[in-house]
N, C-alpha and C positions, 0 to 999 in steps of 0.2 A: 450332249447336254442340251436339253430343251432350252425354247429362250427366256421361258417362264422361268425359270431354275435361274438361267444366267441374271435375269433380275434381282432375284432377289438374294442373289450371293453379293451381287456389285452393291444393294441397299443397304448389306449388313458390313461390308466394307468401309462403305464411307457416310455411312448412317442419314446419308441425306443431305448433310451438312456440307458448304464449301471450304474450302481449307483457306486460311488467312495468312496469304503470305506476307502481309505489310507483315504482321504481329512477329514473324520466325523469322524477318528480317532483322528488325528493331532491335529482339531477342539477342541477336545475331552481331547486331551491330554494338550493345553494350558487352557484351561480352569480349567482342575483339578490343574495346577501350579497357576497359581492366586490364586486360592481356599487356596492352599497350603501355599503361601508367606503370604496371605491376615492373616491366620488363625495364622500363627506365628508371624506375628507381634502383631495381636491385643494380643496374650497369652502375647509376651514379655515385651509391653509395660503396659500390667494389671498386671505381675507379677514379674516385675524387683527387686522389693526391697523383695521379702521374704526371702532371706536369711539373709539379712539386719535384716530386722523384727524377726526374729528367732535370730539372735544375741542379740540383744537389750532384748531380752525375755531371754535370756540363762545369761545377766549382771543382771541384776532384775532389769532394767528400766521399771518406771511406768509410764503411761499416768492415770491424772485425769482428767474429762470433764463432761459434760452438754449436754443431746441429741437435747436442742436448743439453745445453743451457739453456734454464726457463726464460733468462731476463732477455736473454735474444730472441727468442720466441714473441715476449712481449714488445719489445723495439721492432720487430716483424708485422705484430698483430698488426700495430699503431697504420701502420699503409695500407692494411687490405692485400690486396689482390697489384697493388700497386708497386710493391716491396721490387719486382722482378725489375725495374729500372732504377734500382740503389744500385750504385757499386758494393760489392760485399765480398769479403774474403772469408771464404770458410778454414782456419785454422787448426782443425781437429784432422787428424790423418788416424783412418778408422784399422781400428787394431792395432792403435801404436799408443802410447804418450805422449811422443813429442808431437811436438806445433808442428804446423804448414815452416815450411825456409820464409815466404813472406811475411810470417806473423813475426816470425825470431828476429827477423833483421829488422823489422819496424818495432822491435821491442813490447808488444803487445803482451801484459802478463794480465789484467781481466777484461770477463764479457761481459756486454759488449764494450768494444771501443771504438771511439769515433775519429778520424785521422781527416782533419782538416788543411789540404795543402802540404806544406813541408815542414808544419807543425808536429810535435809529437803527438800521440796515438791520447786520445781523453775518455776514461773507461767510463762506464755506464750508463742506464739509458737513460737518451734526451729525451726531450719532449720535441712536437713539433716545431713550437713555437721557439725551443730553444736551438732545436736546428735551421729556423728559418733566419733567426737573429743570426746565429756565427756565418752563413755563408749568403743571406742579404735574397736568399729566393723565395717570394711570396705565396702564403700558405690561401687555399681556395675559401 
């Protein structure tokens, strides 16, 4: 390749112009803050209640439930991604009728139920507010 050639392949590459790195930085750097906000919101708003949830676990509140009852689905929804530090008994024993042995002997006949200490089992769903009143752990 002549050098004449190689000119004028390198001019049509970079048209002349210098490339502005401040700009593909800047570029660069809001975009890592979005990234950034985006990612702590969706953390906070999946993980707001685990401390909550870790309270209610550290009172021995119980969740009893059904994996296809909607209203436990909904008393599930209410924590997010938080739910996994409830204590929960799943009562359904798949391909059968009968309860879990734990649900029978804690008496549990609807879902959900909420077993507060060595109180009996109180069916359906609370709210947060009303779980945070029975066992005294503050909601965020």
């Amino acid at each position: 390749m002549s050098d004449e050639r190689r000119k004028r392949q390198q001019e049509r590459l970079d048209d002349g112009k210098p490339i502005d790195v401040k700009k593909y930085l800047t570029w660069g750097g809001v975009l890592l803050l979005f990234a950034v906000a985006y990612t702590a919101g969706w953390y906070y708003k999946n993980h707001k209640y685990d401390k909550f949830a870790q309270c209610l676990a550290g009172k021995n509140a119980k969740m009893y439930g059904l994996y296809y009852c909607p209203h436990c689905a909904d008393q599930k929804a209410m924590f997010g991604k938080s739910f996994h530090y409830v204590p929960y008994v799943e009562c359904a024993i798949k391909g059968s009728r009968d309860l879990a042995p734990e649900c029978a002997v804690a008496g549990v006949k609807l879902f959900p139920s909420w077993q507060f200490g060595m109180d009996p089992p109180k069916p359906g769903v609370l709210s947060l507010e009303a779980l945070s009143d029975k066992t005294g752990c503050s909601l965020p």
